[in-house]
C-alpha positions as CSV (number, residue, x, y, z in Angstrom):
1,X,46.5,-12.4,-29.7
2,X,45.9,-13.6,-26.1
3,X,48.3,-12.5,-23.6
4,X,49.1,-12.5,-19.9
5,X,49.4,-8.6,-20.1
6,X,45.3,-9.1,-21.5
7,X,44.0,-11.3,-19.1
8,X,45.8,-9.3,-16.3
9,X,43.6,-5.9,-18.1
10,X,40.6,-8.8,-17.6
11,X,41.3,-9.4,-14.2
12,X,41.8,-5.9,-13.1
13,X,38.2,-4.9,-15.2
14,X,36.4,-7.5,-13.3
15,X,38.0,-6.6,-9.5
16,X,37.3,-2.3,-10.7
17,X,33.6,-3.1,-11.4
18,X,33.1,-5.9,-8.5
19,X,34.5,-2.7,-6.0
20,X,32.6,0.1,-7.6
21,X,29.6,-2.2,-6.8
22,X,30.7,-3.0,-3.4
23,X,30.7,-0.2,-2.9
24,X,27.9,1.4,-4.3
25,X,25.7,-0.9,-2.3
26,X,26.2,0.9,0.8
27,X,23.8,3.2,-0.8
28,X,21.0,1.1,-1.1
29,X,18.2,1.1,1.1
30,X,15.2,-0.9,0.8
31,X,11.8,0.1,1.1
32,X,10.9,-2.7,3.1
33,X,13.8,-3.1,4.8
34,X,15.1,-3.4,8.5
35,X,13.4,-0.3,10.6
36,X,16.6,0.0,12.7
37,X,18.3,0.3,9.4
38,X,16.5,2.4,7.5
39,X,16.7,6.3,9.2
40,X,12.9,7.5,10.4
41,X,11.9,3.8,9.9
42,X,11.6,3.2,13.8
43,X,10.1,6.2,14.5
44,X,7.4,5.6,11.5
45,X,6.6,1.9,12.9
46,X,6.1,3.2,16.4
47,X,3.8,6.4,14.8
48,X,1.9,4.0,13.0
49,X,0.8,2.2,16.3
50,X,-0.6,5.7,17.6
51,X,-2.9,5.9,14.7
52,X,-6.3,6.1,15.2
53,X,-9.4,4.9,12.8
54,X,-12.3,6.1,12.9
55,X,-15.2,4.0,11.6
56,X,-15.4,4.1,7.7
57,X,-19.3,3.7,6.6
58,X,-20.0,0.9,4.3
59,X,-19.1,-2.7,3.9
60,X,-15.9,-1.9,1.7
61,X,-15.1,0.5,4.7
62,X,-15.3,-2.0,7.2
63,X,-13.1,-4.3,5.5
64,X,-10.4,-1.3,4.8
65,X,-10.8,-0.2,8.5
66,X,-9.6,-3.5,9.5
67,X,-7.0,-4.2,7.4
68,X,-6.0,-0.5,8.3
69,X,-5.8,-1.4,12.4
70,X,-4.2,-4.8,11.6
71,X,-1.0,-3.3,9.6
72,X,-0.7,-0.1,11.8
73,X,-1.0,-1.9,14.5
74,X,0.3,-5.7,13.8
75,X,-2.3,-7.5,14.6
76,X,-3.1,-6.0,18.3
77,X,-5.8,-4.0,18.0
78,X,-6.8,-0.4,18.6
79,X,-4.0,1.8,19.5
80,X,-3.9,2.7,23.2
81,X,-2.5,6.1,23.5
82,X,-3.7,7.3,19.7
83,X,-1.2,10.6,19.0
84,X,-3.1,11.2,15.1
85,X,-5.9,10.3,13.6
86,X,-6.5,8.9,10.0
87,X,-9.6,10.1,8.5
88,X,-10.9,7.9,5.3
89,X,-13.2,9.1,2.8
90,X,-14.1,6.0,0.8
91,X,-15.8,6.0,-3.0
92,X,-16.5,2.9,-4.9
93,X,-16.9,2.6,-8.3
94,X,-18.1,-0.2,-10.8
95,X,-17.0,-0.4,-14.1
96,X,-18.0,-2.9,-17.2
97,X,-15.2,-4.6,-19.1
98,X,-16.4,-6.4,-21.4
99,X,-20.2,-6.6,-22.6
100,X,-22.0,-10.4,-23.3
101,X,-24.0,-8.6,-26.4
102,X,-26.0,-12.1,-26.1
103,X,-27.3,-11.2,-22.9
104,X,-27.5,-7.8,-22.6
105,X,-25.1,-7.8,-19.5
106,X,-21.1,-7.4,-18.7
107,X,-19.8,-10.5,-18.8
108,X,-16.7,-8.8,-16.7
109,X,-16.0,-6.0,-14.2
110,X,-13.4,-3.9,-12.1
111,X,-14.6,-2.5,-9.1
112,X,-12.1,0.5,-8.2
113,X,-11.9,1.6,-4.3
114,X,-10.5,5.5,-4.3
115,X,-9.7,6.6,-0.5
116,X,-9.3,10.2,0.3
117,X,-7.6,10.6,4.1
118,X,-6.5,13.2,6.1
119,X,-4.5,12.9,9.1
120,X,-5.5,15.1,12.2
121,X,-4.0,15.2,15.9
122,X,-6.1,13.8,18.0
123,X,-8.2,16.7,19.4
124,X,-7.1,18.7,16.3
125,X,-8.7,20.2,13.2
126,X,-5.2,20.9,11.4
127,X,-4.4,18.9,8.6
128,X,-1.2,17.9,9.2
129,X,-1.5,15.4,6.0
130,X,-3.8,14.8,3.2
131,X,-3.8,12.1,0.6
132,X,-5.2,9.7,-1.4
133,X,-4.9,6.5,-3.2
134,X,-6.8,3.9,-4.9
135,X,-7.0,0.2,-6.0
136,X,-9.2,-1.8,-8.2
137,X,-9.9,-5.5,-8.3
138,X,-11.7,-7.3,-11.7
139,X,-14.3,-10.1,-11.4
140,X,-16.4,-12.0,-13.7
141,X,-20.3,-12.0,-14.2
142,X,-21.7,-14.9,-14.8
143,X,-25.3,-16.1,-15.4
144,X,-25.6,-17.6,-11.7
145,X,-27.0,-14.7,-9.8
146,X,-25.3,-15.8,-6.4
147,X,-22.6,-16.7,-8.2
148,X,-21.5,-13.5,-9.2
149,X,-23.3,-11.9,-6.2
150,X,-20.0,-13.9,-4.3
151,X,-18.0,-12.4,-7.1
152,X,-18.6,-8.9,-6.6
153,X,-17.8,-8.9,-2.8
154,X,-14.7,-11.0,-3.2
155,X,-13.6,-8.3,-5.4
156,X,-14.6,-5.8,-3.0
157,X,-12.7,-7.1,-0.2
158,X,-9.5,-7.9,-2.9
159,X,-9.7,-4.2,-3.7
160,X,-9.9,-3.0,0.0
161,X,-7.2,-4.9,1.4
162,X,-4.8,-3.4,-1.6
163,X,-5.9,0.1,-1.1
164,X,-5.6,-0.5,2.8
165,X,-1.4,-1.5,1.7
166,X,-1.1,1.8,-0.1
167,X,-2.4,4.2,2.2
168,X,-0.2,2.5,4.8
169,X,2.8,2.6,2.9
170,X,2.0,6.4,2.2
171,X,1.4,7.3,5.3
172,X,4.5,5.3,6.9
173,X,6.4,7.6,4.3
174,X,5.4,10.9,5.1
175,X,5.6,10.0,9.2
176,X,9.5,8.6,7.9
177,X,10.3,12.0,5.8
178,X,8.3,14.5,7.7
179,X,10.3,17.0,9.7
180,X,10.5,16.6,13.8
């Protein structure tokens, strides 16, 4: 039994649910979205340019200190006036997969990156935030020596530019959320 009076319920269903969703998506803010949008998101792009990174020992630390200066600071270098400093502690770890029982060796591995940082004002020895975060990047062994040599560091750098996203991403939160 179709009716008018039941596709006029329809109608009035569909235009109820397409408003409450209208309206709900005022709500919704993006984690990557506009920084003049997004309240403390301004404020949290402009901290992150007065970041300062110290040297990180290691090759790993060298590619995760760049990575760090190039998303804090967009590409531009070392931050001029630097307001905090971000203090990395960098372990690496290698871990076997899967083992070639033929050979005696893994035949695959993860390397896993696990950053513990502080952030100090410059001049400071207060904490004003600690944290930590880690990443991990798999490779394959092979029986080429150079081969997976090439492999390991690949890895290595995959790893350290992943970790370097994370502790960005936590540090642009806490410098959104923290109080003035």
């Amino acid at each position: 039994m179709w009716s008018a009076d039941m596709s006029r319920r329809l109608v009035l269903r569909a235009l109820a649910i397409t408003s409450a969703s209208a309206m709900l998506a005022g709500c919704f803010t993006p984690l990557y979205g506009d920084p003049n949008v997004v309240s403390g998101g301004r404020a949290a792009q402009n901290q992150l340019r007065e970041l300062d990174i110290p040297e990180i020992s290691g090759r790993s630390g060298v590619i995760l200190r760049n990575e760090l200066i190039y998303l804090t600071q967009g590409g531009g270098g070392r931050a001029a006036n630097p307001a905090h400093v971000l203090k990395v502690n960098l372990t690496i770890d290698t871990v076997p997969l899967l083992l070639n029982t033929a050979a005696g060796r893994p035949s695959a591995q993860t390397v896993s990156l696990t950053a513990a940082y502080t952030i100090v004002a410059v001049g400071g020895t207060d904490v004003l935030y600690r944290g930590s975060s880690f990443a991990s990047a798999s490779f394959d062994r092979t029986s080429q020596r150079l081969a997976s040599d090439r492999a390991i560091i690949e890895a290595q750098e995959r790893a350290a530019k992943t970790l370097a996203e994370n502790i960005v991403t936590q540090v642009a939160g806490w410098y959104a959320t923290r109080p003035r």
